[in-house]
N, C-alpha and C positions, 0 to 999 in steps of 0.2 A: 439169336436167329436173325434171320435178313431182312424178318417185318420187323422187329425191335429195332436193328441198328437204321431200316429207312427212315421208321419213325423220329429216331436221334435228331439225321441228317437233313431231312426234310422239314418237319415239324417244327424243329428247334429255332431255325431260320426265320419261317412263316410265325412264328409267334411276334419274333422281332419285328417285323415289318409293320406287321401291325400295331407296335406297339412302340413306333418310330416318333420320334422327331424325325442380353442379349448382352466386354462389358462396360466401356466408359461412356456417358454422356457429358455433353457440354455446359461451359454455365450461360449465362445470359436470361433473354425473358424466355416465358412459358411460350411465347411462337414462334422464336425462334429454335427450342428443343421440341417443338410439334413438328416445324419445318424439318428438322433434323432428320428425328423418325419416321416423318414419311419417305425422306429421301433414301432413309436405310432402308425400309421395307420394299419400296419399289425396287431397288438394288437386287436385294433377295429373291424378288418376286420377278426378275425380270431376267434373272441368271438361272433359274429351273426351267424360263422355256428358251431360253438361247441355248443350252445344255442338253434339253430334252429334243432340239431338234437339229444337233449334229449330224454327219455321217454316222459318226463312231467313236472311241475311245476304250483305252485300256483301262483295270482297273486291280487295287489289292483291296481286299479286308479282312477284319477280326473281327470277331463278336468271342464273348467273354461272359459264360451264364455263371451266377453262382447262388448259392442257397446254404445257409450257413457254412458250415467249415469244407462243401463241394464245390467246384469247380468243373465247367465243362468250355473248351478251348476249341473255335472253331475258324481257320486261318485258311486264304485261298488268294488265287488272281485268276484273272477273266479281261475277256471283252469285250464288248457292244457293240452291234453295226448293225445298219441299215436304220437307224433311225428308231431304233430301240428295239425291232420287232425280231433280231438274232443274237446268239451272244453265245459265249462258252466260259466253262471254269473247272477249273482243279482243284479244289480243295482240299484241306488236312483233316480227320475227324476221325478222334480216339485213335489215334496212329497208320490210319491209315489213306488212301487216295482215292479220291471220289472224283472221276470226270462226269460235267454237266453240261448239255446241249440243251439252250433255249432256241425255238423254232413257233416261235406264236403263232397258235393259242396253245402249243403244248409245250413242257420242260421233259428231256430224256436225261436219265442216269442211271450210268457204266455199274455194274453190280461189282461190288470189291470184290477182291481177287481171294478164295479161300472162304468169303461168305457163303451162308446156304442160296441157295438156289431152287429150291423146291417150290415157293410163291411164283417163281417168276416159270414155272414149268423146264426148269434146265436154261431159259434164255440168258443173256450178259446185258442186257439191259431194261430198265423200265421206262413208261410213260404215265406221264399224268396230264391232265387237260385244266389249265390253270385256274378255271373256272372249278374245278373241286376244290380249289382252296379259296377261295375267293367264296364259295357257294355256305361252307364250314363256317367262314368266320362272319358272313351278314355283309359281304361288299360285293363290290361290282368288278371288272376285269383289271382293273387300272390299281386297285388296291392289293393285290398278294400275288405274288411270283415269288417266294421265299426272301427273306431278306439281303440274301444276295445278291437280287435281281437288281443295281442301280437304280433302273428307271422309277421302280416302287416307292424309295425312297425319295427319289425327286418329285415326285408330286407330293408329297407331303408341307414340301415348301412354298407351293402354290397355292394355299391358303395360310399362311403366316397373317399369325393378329400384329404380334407388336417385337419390333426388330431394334436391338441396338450394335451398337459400333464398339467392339472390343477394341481394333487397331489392326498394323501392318506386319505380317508375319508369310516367314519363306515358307512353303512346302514344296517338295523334290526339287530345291531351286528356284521356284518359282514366286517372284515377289503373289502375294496376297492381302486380300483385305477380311479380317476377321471378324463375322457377327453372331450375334446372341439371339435365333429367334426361338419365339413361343408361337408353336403351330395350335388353332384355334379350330378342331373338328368340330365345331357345333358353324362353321364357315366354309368346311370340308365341302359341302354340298355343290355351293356357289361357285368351285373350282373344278368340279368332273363335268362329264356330258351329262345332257337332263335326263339320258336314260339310265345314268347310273345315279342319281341326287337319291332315288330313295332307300337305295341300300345304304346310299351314302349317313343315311340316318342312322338306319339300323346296325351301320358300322359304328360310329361314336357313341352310341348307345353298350353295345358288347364292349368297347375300348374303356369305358367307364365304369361297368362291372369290373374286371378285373384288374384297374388298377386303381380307381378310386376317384377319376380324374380326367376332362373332358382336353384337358393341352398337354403337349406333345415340347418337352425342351428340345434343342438343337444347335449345336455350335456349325458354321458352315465358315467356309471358306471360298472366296470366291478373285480369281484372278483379273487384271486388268483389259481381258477381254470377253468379260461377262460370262466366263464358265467358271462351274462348280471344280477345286481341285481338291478337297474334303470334302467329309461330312463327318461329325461324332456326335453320340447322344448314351446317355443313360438312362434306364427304364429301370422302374420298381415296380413289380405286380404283385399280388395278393399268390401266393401257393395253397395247395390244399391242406400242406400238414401245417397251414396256420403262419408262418413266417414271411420273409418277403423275399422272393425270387428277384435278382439281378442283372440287367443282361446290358451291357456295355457293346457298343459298334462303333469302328474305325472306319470308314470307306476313303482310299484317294483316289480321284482320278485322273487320270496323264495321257499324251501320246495320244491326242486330240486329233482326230483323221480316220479316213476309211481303214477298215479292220478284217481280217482275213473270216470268211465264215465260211465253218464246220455243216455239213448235210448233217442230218439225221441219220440213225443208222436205219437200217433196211427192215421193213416189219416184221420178216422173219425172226429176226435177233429181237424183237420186242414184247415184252409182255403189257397190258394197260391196267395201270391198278388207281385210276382215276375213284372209282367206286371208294374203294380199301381207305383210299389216302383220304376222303372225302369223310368217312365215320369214322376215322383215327382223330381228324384234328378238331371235327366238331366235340367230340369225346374230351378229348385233352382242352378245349377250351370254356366247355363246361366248367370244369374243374377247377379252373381259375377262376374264382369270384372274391371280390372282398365283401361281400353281404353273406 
């Protein structure tokens, strides 16, 4: 039914984000590879806000969940514009197309074609107010727009503890520089606005229940004019039937410039199931604990 499969499409995402996210060093002395590492980490930490405060830019991703011998494949492209507050995407999920209207503070999405409809009272589209999933998982606005939302995961890297220097690698063409960091949520604070520092606890706090683990791995990529053109990371969390849940993300980003933005569809055409999606994912993240 159509709350099952939102729950897939929606959920599945917003797990990941949350649960988001260095490799050669040099020889010589101990400050000289101090110097190093700082110089990598300012690198990284200075490419999340030259990135986060573009016009715009295109983007593709995968995310990849598995839990023993299942698989769930979730693969799309999108855009960002205005400075991260609009954006769109088409995604793939269980063989079907999902269009997504981010319009901050809320995300709209297109009801598949042949899904029920009955939740949404007959309409073709839903709305959610970001802040229900942000509100589920113990953070603040800046933390959960589903993990497909770019900008989510860019801040992630704006508290990076300790960064190293893999080396120089193309992506879509584009010479880059490759690093390894380990993002440091018990640091997370010290990188949001002060009026979100306290969720920002009670977010590393819930990120630690269910995986076991207070840092965040992260390979990034980062071009010679201080934007982000990857990001990858693998997460391992704790499942309820005991095992360990996998969930793998590819993000690039390209095509760096203003970007065409999508209205929202008109209210009539919308249902708001902010509430629903709000005790779905707190529910589902219960669930998830390693204790």
């Amino acid at each position: 039914m159509l709350r099952r499969r939102l729950r897939i499409a929606l959920t599945a995402p917003a797990a990941v984000v949350m649960l988001t996210a260095v490799g050669c060093g040099g020889g010589g002395s101990a400050s000289s590879s101090s110097d190093a590492s700082a110089s990598y980490l300012a690198a990284v930490t200075r490419a999340a806000y030259t990135t986060d405060q573009v016009p715009g830019y295109r983007f593709d991703i995968t995310i990849v969940s598995k839990l023993a011998d299942k698989s769930f494949t979730i693969s799309g492209s999108g855009s960002i514009s205005e400075h991260g507050t609009q954006g769109s995407l088409r995604m793939s999920v269980a063989g079907r197309t999902i269009a997504e209207i981010i319009d901050k503070p809320y995300f709209y999405m297109k009801v598949p074609v042949g899904a029920e409809t009955s939740v949404t009272n007959g309409k073709p589209w839903v709305r959610a107010d970001i802040s229900a999933l942000s509100e589920a998982f113990g953070g603040g606005e800046s933390f959960v727009g589903g993990s497909t939302d770019p900008t989510q995961t860019l801040s992630f890297l704006k508290s990076a503890g300790t960064v190293t220097r893999v080396g120089r690698e193309d992506v879509r063409g584009t010479p880059a520089t490759r690093y390894h960091a380990v993002i440091d949520l018990e640091r997370y604070g010290a990188a949001v606005p002060a009026g979100e520092r306290a969720a920002a606890k009670k977010y590393a706090e819930t990120f630690k229940r269910i995986s076991g683990s207070s840092s965040l791995p992260m390979d990034v990529w980062i071009d010679d004019h201080s934007h982000v053109v990857r990001m990858s990371f693998t997460l391992s969390l704790c499942s309820p039937e005991g095992g360990r849940l996998s969930e793998s993300l590819n993000m690039e980003l390209h095509d760096y410039g203003a970007q065409p933005v999508l209205s929202p569809p008109p209210s009539s055409q919308v249902t708001d199931i902010s509430d629903t999606l709000r005790s779905q994912i707190a529910k589902g993240a219960q669930q998830l604990s390693c204790h």
